[in-house]
KEZALO-589042 format. One line per 10 residues: number of its first residue (from 1); their letters; for each residue x, z, y of N, C-alpha, C, O, CB. Coordinates in steps of 0.2 Angstrom, whole numbers. Atoms other than C-alpha are relative to their C-alpha. Glycine has a CB too. Layout:
N
NUM) a) X Z Y X Z Y X Z Y X Z Y X Z Y ~ ...
end
This chain:
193
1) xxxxxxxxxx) 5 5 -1 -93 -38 -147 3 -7 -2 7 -9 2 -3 1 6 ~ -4 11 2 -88 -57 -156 -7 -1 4 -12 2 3 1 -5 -12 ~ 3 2 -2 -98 -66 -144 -1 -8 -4 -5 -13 -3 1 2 6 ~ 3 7 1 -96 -81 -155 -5 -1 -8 -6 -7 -11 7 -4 -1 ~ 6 -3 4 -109 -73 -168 -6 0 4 -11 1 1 1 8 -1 ~ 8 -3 -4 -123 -73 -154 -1 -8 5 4 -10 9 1 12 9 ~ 2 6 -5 -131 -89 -145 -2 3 6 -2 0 11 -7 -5 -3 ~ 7 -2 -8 -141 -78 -131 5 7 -2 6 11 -6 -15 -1 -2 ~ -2 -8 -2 -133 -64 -121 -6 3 6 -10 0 10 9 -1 5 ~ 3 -4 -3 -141 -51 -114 2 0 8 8 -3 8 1 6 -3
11) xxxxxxxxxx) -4 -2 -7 -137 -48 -92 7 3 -2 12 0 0 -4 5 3 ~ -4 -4 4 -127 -33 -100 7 -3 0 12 -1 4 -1 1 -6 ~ -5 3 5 -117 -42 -109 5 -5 4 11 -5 4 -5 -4 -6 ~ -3 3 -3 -114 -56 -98 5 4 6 11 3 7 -5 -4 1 ~ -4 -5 -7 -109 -44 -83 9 4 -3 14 4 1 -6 10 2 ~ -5 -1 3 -96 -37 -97 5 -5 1 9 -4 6 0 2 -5 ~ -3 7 0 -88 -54 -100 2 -2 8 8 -3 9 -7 -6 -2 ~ -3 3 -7 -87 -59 -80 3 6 3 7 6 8 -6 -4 7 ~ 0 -8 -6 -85 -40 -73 -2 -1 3 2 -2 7 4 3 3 ~ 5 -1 -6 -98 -39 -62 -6 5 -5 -9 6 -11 -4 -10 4
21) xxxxxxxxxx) 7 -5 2 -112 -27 -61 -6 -6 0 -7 -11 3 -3 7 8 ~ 5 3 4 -127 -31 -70 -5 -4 6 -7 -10 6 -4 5 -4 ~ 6 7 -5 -138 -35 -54 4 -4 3 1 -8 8 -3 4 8 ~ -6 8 -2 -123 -49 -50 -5 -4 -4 -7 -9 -1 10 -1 -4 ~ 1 6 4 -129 -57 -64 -7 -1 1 -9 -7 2 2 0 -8 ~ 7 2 -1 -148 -54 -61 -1 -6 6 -4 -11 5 -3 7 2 ~ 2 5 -5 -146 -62 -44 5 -7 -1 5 -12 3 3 4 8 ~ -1 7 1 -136 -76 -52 -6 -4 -2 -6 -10 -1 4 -1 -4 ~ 6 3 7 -151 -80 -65 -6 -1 7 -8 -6 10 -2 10 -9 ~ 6 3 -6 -164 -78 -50 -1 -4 4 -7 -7 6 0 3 4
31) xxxxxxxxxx) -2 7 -5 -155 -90 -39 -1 -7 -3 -2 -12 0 8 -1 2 ~ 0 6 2 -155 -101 -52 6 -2 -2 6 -6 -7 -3 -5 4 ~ -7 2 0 -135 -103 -52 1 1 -8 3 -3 -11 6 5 5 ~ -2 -1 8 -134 -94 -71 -8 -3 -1 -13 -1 1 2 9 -3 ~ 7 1 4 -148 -104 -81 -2 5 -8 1 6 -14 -1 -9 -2 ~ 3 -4 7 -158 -94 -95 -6 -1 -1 -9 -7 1 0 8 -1 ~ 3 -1 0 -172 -88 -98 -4 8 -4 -1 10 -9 -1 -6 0 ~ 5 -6 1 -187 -71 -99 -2 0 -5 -6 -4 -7 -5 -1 4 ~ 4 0 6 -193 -66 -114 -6 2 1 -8 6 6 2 5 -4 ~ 7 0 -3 -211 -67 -114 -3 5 2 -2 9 -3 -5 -2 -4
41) xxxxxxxxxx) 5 -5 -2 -222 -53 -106 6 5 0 5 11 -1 -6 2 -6 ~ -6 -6 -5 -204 -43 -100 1 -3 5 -1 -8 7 8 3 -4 ~ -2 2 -7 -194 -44 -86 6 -1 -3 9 -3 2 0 5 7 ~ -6 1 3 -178 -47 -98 2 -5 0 -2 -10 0 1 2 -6 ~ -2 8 -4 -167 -61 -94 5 -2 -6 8 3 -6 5 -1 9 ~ -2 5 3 -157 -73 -108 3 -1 2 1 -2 8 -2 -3 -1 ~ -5 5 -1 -142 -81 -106 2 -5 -7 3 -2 -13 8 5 2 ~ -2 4 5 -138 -95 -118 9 2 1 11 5 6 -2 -10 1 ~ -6 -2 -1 -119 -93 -122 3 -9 4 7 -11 8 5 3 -8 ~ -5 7 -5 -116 -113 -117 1 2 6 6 2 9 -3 -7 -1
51) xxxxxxxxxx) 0 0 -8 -124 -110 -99 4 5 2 6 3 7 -6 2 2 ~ -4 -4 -3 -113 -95 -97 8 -3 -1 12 -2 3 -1 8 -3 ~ -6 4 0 -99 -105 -102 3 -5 6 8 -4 8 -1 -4 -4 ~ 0 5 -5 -102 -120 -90 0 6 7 5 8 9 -7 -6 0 ~ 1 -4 -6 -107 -107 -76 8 4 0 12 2 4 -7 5 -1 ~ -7 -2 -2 -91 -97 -78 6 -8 3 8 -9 9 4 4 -9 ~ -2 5 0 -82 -113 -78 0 -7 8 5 -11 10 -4 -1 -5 ~ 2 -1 -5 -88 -118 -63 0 3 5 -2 -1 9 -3 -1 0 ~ 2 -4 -1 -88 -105 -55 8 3 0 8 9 0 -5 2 -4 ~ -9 -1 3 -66 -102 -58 -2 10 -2 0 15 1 10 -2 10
61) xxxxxxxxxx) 0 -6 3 -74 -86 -68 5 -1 -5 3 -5 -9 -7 3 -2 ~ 0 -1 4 -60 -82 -80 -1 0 -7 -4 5 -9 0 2 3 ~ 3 -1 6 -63 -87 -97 1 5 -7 -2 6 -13 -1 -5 -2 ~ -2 -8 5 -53 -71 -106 -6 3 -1 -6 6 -6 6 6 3 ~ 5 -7 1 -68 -60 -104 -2 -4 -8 -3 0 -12 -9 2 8 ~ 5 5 2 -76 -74 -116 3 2 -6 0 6 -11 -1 -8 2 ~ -3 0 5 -64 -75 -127 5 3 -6 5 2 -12 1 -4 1 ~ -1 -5 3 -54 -62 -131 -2 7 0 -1 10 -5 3 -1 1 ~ 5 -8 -1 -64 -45 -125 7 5 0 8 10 -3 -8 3 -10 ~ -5 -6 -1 -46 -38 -120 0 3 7 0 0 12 7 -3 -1
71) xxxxxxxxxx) 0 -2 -7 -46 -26 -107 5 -3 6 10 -4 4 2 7 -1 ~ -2 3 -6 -39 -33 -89 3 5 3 -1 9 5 -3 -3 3 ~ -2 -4 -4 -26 -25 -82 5 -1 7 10 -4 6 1 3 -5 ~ -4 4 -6 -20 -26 -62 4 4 1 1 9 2 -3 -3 6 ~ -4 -5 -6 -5 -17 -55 3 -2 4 8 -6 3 5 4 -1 ~ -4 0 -4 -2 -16 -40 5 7 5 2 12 7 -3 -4 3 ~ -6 0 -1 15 -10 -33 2 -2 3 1 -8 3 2 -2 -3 ~ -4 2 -2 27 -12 -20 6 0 -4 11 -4 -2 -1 1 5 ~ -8 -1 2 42 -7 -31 -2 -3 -8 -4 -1 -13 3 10 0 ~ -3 6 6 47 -22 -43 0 5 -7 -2 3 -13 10 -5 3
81) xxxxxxxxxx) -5 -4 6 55 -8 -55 -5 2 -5 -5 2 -11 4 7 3 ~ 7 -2 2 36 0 -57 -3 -6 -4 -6 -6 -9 -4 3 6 ~ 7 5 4 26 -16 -62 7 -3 -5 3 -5 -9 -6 -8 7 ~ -2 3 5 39 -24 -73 0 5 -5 -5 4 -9 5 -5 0 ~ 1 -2 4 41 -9 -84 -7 3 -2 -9 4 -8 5 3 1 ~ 8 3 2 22 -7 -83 -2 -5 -5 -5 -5 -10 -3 -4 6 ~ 3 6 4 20 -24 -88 3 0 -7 0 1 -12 2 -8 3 ~ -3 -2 5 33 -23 -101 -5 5 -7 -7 4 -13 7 3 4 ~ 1 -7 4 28 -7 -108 -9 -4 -3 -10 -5 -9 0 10 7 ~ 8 0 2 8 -11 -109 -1 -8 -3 -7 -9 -6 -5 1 8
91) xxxxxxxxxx) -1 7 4 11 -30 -115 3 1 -7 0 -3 -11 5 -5 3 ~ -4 -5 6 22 -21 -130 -6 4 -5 -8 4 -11 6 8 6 ~ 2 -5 4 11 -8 -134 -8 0 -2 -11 2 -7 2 6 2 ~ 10 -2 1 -9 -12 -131 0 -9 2 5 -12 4 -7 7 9 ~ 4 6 2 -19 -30 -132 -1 -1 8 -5 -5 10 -8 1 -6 ~ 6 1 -7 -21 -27 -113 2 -10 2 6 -14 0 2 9 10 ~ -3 6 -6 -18 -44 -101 0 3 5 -4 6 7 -5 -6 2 ~ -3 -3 -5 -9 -39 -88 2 -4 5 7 -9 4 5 3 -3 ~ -4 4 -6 -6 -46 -69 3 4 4 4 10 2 -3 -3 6 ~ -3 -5 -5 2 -39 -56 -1 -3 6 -3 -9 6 7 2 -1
101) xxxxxxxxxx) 3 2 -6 1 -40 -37 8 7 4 10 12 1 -11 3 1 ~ -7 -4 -3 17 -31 -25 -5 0 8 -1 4 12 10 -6 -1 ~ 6 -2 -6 2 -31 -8 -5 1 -3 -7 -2 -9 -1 -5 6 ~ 8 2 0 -14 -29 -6 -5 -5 3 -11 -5 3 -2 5 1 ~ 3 9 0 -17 -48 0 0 -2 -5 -4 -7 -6 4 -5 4 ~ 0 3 5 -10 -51 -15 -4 3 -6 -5 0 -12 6 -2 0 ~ 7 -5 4 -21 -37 -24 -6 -3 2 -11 -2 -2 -1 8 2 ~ 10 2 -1 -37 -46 -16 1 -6 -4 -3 -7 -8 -4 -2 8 ~ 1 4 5 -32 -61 -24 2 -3 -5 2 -9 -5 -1 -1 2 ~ 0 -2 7 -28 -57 -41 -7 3 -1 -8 2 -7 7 4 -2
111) xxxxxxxxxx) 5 -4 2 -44 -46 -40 -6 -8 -3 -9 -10 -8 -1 6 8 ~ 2 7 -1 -52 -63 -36 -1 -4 -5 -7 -6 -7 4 -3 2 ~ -4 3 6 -43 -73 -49 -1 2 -6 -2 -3 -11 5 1 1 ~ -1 -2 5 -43 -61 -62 -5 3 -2 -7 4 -8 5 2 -1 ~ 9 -4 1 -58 -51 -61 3 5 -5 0 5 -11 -7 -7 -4 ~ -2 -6 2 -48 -34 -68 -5 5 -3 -10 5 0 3 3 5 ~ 3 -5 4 -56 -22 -78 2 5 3 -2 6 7 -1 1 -7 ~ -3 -4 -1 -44 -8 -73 5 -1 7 11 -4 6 1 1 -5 ~ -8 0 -7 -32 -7 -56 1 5 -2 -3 9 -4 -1 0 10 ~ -6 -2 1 -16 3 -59 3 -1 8 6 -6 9 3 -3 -6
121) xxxxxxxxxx) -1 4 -7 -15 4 -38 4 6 4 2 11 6 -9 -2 4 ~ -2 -7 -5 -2 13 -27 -3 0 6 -6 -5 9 9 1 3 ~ 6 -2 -5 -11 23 -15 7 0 6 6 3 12 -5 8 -3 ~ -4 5 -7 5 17 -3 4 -4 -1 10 -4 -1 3 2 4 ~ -2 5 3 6 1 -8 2 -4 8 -3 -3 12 -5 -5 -5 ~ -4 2 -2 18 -8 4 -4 -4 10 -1 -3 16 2 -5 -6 ~ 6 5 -7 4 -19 18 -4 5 0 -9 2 2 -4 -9 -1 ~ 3 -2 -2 -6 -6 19 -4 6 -3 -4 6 -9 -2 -3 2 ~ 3 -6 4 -15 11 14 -3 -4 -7 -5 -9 -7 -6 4 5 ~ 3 1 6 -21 11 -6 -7 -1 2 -11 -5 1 2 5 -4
131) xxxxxxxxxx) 5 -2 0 -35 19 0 -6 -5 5 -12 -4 4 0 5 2 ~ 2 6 -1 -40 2 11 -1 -5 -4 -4 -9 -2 2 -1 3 ~ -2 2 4 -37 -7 -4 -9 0 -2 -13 -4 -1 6 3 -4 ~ 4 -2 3 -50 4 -13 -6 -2 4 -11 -4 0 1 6 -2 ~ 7 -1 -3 -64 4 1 -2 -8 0 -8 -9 -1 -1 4 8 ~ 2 10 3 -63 -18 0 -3 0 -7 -7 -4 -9 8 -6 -2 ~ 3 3 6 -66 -18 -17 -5 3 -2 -9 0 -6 4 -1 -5 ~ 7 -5 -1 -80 -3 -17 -5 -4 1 -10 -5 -3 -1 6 5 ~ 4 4 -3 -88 -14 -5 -2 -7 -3 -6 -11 0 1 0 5 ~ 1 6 2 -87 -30 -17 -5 1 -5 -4 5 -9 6 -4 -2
141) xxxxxxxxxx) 4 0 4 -103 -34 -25 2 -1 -10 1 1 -16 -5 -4 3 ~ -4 1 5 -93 -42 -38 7 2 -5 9 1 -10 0 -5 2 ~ -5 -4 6 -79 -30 -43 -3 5 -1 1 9 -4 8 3 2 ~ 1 -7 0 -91 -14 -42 4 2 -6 8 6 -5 -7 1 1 ~ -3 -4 7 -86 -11 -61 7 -1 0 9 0 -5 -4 -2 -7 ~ -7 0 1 -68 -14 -58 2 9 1 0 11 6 5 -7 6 ~ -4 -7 0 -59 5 -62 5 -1 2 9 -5 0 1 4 -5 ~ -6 0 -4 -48 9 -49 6 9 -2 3 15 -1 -5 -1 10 ~ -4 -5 1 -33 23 -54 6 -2 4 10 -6 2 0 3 -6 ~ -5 -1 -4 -22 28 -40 7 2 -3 6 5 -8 -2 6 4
151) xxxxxxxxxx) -7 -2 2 -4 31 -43 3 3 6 2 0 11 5 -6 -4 ~ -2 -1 -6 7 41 -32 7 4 -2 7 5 -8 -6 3 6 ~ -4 -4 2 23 52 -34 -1 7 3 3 12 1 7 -3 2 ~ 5 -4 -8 14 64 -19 -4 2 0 -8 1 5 -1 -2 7 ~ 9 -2 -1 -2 70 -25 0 8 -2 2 10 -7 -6 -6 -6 ~ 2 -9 2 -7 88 -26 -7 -1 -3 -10 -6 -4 -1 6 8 ~ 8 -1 4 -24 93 -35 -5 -3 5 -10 -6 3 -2 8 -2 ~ 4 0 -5 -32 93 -18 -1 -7 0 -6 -9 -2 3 2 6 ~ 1 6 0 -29 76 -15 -1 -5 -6 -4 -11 -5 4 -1 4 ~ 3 2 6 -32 71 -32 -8 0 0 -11 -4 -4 2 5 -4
161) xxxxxxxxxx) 6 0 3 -49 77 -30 -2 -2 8 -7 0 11 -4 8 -6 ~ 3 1 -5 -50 69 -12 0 -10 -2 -3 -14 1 4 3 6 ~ -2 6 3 -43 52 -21 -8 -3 -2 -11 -9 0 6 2 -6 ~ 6 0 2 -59 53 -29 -7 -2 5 -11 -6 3 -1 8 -2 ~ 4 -4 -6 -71 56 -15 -1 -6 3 -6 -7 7 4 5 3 ~ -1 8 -2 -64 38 -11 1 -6 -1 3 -11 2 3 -1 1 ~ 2 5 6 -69 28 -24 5 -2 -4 4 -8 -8 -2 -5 2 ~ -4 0 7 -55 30 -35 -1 4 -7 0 10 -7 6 2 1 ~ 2 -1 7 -59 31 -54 4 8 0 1 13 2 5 -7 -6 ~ -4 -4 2 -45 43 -58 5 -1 5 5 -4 10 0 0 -6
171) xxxxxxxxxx) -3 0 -3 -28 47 -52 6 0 -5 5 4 -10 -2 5 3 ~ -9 -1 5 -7 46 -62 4 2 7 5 -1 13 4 -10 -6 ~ -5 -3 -4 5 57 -54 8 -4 -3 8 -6 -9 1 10 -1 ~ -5 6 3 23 46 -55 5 6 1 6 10 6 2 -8 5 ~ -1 2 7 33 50 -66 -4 2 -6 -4 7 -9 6 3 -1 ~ 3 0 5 21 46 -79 4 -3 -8 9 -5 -9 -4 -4 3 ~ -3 2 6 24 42 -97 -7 -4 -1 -13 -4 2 1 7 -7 ~ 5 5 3 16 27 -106 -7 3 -2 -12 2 1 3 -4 -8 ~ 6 -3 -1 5 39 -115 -6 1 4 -12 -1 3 1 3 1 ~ 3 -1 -8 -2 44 -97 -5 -4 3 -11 -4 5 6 -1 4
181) xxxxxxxxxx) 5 8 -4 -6 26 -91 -4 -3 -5 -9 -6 -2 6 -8 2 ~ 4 4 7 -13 19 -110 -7 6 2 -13 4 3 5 0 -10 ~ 8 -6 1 -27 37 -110 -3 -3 8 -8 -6 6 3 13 0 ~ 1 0 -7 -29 35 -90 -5 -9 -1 -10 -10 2 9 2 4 ~ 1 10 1 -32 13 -93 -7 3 -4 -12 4 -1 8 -8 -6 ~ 7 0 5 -45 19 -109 -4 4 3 -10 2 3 0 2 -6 ~ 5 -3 -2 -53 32 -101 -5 -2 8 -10 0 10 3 6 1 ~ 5 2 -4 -58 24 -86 -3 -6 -1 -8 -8 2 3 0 6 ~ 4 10 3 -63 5 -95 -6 2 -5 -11 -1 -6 7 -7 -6 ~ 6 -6 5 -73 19 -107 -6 2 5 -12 3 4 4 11 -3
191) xxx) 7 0 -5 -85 20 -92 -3 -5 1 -9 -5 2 1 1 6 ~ 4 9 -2 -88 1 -88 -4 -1 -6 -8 -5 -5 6 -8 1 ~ 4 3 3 -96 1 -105 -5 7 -2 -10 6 -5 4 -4 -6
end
């Protein structure tokens, strides 16, 4: 999607762009905070691209979604060794944008900050269970579409499909290959759209 082909975004559209679920943006547009406007005789809502400009802007939304449409990618990690060859590796080989986070204080706010398409999240990351991690950001209206996949060295199938159960996207057993993490990143950002 070149958004710099299109004057007027859809909700949709816009929700891709900030990462937020669509009824985010509805209840922006309703409040009045995102200005647009309704197409006649629907309930369909308009975004000019300037207003969503200023509004991000405002707003410390991130203006990568805007401008480049590269997937976002967060790992967090307590082991230094894991996220730089992460970063390394996925900076190297895919278009993604890549942060990183070594807690999950500092996973909330890079989540924040960066507004992630994808977490890459050990499920015992250092300050505290993964799976606390995951039920904060379930519960955020505004990451709902962020894809969360567990990493762990310690997961059986079982808990693989309990991982699940817990609001994690998917699941990578460690020692992974690049492969692994690049199918695992596309297959779960192949859902947000």
């Amino acid at each position: 999607m070149n958004l710099f082909e299109k004057d007027v975004l859809t909700t949709g559209e816009v929700a891709k762009i900030c990462n937020v679920a669509s009824r985010t943006v509805s209840k922006w547009f309703d409040s009045g905070q995102l200005r647009g406007y309704r197409i006649p005789g629907s309930k369909d809502r308009r975004i000019p691209v300037s207003n969503l400009v200023k509004f991000m802007k405002g707003h410390g939304i991130p203006m990568d979604g805007l401008m480049s449409g590269s997937t976002r990618v967060l790992i967090v990690d307590s082991d230094e060794d894991v996220i730089n060859t992460l970063t390394k590796v996925l900076s190297e080989q895919t278009n993604y944008e890549v942060h990183s986070a070594t807690s999950a204080f500092e996973a909330g706010v890079e989540c924040e900050r960066f507004r992630p398409h994808v977490m890459l999240l050990d499920i015992h990351v250092s300050d505290s269970e993964g799976r606390d991690v995951c039920k904060v950001l379930r519960a955020s209206d505004d990451l709902q579409v962020t894809k969360i996949i567990g990493m762990s060295s310690k997961l059986t199938d079982g808990q693989v499909a309990q991982l699940r159960h817990q609001g994690f996207d998917s699941a990578l057993r460690k020692p992974f290959s690049v492969r692994q993490v690049i199918d695992a990143i596309e297959g779960a950002h192949a859902l947000v759209y």
